[in-house]
C-alpha positions as CSV (number, residue, x, y, z in Angstrom):
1,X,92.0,-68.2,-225.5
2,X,91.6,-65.7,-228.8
3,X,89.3,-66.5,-231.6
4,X,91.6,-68.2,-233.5
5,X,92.8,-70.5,-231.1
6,X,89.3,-71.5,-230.4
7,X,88.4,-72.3,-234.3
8,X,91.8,-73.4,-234.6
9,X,93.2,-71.4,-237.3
10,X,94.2,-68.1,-238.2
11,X,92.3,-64.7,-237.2
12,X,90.7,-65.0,-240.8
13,X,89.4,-68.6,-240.4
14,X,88.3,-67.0,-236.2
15,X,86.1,-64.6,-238.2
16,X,84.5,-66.9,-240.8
17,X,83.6,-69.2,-237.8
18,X,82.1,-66.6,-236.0
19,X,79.9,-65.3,-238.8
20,X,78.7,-68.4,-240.5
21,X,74.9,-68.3,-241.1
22,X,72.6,-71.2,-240.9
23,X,72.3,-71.6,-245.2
24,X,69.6,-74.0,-245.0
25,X,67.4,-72.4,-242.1
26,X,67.8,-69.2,-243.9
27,X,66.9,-71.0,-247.3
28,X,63.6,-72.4,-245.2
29,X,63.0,-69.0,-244.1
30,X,62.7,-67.1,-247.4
31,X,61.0,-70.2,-249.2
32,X,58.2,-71.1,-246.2
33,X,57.4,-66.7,-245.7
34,X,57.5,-66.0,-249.4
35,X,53.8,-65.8,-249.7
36,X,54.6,-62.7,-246.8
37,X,56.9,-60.8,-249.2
38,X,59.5,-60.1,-250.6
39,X,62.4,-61.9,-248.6
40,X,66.1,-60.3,-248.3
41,X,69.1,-61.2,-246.3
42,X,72.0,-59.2,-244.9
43,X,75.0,-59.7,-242.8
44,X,74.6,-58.9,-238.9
45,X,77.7,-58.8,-236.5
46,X,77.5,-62.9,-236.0
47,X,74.8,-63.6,-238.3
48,X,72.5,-62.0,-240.4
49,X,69.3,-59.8,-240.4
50,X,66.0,-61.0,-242.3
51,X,64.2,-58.4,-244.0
52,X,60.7,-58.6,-245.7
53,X,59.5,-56.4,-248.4
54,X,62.2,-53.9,-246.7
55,X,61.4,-54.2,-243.2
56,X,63.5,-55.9,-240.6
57,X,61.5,-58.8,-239.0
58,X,64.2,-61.5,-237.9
59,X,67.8,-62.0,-237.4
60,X,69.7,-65.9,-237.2
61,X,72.2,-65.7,-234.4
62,X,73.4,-68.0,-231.8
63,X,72.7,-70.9,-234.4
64,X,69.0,-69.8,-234.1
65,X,66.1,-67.7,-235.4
66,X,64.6,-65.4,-233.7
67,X,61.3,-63.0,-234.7
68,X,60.8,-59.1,-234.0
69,X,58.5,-58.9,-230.8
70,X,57.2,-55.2,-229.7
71,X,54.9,-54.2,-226.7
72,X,51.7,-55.8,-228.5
73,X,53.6,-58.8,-229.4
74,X,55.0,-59.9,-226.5
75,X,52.2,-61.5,-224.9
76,X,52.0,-63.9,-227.4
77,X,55.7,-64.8,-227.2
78,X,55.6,-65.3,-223.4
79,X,52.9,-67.5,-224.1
80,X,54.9,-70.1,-225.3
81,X,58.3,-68.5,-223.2
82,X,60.4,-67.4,-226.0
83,X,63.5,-66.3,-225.0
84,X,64.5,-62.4,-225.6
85,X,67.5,-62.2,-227.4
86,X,70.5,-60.4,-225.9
87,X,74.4,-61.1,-226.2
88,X,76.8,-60.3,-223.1
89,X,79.4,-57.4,-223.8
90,X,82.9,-57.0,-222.9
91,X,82.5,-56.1,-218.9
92,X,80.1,-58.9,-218.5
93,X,77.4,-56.3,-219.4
94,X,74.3,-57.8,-220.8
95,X,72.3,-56.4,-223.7
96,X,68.7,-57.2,-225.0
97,X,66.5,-56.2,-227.5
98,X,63.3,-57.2,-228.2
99,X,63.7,-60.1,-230.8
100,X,62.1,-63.7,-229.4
101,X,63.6,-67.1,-230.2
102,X,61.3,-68.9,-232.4
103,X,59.1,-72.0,-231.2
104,X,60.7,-75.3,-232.6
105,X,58.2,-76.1,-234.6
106,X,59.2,-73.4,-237.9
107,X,61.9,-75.7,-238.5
108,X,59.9,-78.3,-240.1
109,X,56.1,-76.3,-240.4
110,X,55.4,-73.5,-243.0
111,X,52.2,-72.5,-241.2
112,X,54.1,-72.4,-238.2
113,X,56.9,-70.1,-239.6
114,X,54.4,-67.8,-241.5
115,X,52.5,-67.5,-238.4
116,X,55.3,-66.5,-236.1
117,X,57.0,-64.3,-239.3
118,X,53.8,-62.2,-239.7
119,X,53.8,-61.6,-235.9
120,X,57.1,-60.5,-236.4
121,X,56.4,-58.4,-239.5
122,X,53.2,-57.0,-238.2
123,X,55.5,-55.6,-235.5
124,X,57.9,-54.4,-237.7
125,X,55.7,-52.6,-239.3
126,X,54.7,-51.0,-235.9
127,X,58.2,-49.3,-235.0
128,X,58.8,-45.7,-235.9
129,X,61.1,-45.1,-238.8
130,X,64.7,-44.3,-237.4
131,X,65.8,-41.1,-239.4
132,X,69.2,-40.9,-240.5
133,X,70.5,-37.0,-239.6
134,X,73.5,-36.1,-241.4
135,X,76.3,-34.0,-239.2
136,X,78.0,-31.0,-240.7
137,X,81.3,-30.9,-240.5
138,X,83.0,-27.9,-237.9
């Protein structure tokens, strides 16, 4: 069954479906971390990316949140067994990167959600800048 045949409607209403965004957790979000930074939003294949002051720190996908984790982070987030995030490919093959679901508890705690954010910040601020390298043209 296609994508629209699954949301019941045209290939338009398929992709509108597949890229809705939590409003209000994203809302929650940008008003509980404020205090963090500056708090920006963009689309992300399914979902969208959460930025602060710049800086990439979560994404909402898979009608959830989930935080930036790194190599110094991720004790702390198998503490409490936060799922990695990965999606499955076309092939069945599967793809993770290192972003951890958030505990429950953000949803209705502001501590909570600054204090899992600025993990997630603190380890965004960690990863090497990616340099764009233009091509020349042959």
């Amino acid at each position: 069954m296609d994508g629209a045949a699954r949301f019941g409607g045209g290939a338009d209403d398929a992709r509108r479906a597949l890229m809705a965004v939590d409003e209000g957790l994203a809302e929650w979000v940008a008003e509980a971390c404020a205090s963090l930074g500056s708090i920006s939003r963009k689309r992300l294949f399914g979902g969208a990316s959460l930025y602060c002051d710049g800086l990439a720190f979560a994404i909402l996908a898979h009608d959830a949140l989930w935080f930036k984790a790194d190599a110094e982070s991720d004790a702390a987030w198998d503490a409490i067994g936060a799922e990695r995030f990965s999606v499955t490919r076309e092939g069945g093959k599967v793809q993770s990167i290192n972003y951890r679901r958030a505990p429950d508890d953000v949803c209705d705690d502001a501590e909570a959600m600054r204090e899992w954010a600025g993990l997630a910040i603190a380890a965004s601020r960690r990863a090497p800048v990616k340099v764009k390298v233009k091509r020349e043209k042959t």
